[in-house]
N, C-alpha and C positions, 0 to 999 in steps of 0.2 A: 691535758688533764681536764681543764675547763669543758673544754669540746665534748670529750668521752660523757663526763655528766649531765651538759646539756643533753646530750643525743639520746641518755637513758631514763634523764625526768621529764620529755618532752613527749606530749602522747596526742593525737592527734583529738579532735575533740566534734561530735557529729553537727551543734550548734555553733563552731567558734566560728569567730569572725576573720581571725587571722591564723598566720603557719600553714604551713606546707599540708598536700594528703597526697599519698601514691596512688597509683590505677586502682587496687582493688579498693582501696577505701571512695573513693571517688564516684567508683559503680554502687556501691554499695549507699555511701549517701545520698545521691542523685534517685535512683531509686525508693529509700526508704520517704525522703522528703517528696515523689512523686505520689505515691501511695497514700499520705497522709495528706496530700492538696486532693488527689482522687474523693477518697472518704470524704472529705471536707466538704467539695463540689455535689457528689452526691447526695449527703444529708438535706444540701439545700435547695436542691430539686426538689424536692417533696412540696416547696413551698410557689407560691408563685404570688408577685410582685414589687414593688421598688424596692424595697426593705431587704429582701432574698439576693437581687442582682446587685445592690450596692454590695453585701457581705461576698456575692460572688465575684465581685471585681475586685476589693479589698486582699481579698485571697492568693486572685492571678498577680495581682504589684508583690504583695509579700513571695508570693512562689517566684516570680521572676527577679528580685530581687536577691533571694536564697543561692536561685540558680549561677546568679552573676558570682558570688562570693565563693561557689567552689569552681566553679573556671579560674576565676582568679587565684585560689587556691594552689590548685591543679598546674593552674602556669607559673607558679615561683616555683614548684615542685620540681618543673621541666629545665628552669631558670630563666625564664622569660617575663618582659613586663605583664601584667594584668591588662593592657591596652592591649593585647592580640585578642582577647573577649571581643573587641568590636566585629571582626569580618567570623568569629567563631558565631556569633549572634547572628550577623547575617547571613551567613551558610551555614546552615544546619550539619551538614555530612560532616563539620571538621569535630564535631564532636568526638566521631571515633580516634582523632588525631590524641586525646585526650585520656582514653584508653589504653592506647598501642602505647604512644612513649613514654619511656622510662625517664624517671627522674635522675636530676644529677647525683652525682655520687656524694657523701658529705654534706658538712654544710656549704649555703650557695648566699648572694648578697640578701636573698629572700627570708632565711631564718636556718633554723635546726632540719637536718634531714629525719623525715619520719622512722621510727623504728620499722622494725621487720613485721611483717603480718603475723598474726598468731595462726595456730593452725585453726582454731575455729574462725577466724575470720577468711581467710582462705575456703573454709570447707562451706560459710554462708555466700561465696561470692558463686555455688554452685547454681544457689536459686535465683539469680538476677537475671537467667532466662525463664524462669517459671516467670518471675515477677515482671519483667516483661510482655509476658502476651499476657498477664494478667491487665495488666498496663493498658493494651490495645483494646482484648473487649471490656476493659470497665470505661475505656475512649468512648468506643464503639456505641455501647449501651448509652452511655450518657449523651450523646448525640441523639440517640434513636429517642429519647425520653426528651430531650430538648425538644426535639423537632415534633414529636407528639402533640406535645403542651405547647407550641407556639403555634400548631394547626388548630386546638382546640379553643386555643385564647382566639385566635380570627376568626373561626366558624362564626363564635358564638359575638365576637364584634360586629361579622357580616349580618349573622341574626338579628341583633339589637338597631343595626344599621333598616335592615329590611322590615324591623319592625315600624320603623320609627317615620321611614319611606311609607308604608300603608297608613299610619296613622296621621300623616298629614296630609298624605291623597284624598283620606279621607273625612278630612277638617275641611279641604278645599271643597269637596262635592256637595259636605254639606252645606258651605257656604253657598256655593253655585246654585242649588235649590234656595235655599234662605234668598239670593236675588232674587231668582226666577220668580217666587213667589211674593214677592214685593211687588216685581214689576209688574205679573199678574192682576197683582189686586189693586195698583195703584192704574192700571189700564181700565180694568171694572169699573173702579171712582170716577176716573173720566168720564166713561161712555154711559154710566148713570146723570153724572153731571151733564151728561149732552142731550141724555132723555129729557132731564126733567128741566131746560133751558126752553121749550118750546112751547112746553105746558104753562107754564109762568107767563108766556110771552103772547099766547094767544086770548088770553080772558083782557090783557093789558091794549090788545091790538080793536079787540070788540066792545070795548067802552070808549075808544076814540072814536070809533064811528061811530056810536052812537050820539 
């Protein structure tokens, strides 16, 4: 009797942290929480620098964080430890493993068996291929826009770079003159010094003989 009322006060929850979810909730969450890391990521494109990327790595820990919690979910649902998230994490294709099978029947050492899908959650697990490829070009796109904006931020680094290369080319050359024209006029002073050594020297040479 205990059983029967847990099974029908226990309702699967899209934020919890613990209890069982079946395949359709499982697609259905995994998706909706992909969509709203999507929008998330995107808003913050618009921005660019440290402040923007820290909020966008902040995002990917919480989203991959999320994601661990309904694998784990997902796997007491099937009746398996949460530690099969490891090789699911590193192979991606076992995903669909997560999908395909079905949960144990009843309760299992994990918790309450989920109730039954309703028909409208059933009839929204229609658009989890729409949302899907929606999924791929908002990928798509936010790569294209990444990759955009990480050409434009280098251009204009190479720019500042190439400007900055000219401007001390051309610190140097005017230095290079600024010698030359030292040494110029410090040769000048010489060769006047060397003129006027002679003249000095011969009124000084002409009153010894005399």
């Amino acid at each position: 009797m205990s059983n029967y009322a847990s099974f029908n006060d226990y309702e699967p929850k899209l934020f919890g942290l613990s209890g069982r979810i079946g395949r359709v909730r499982y697609a259905i969450y995994s998706m909706t929480h992909m969509m709203v890391f999507l929008l998330f990521s995107l808003t913050l494109l618009k921005l660019i620098g440290d402040a923007a990327m820290m909020l966008i790595m902040a995002g990917m820990l919480a989203f991959a964080i999320y994601s661990w919690i309904l694998v784990a979910r997902r796997l007491h649902d099937i009746g398996v430890t949460a530690w099969w998230s490891v090789p699911i994490m590193v192979f991606p294709i076992l995903f669909f493993a997560l999908v395909i099978l079905k949960g144990t029947e009843g309760d299992n050492d994990y918790g309450v068996a989920p109730p039954e899908h309703s028909p409208a959650l059933k009839m929204s697990m229609l658009f989890v291929p729409v949302f899907a490829v929606l999924f791929m070009v908002a990928a798509h796109f936010q790569y294209k826009t990444m990759q955009t904006k990480l050409s434009i931020q280098k251009m204009k680094e190479e720019q500042i770079a190439a400007e900055q290369q000219a401007q001390l080319r051309e610190a140097q050359e005017k230095l290079a003159k600024q010698r030359a024209a030292a040494m110029q006029e410090e040769a000048h002073s010489a060769n006047m010094l060397e003129m006027a050594q002679p003249a000095e020297e011969a009124p000084a040479e002409a009153a010894a003989a005399y």
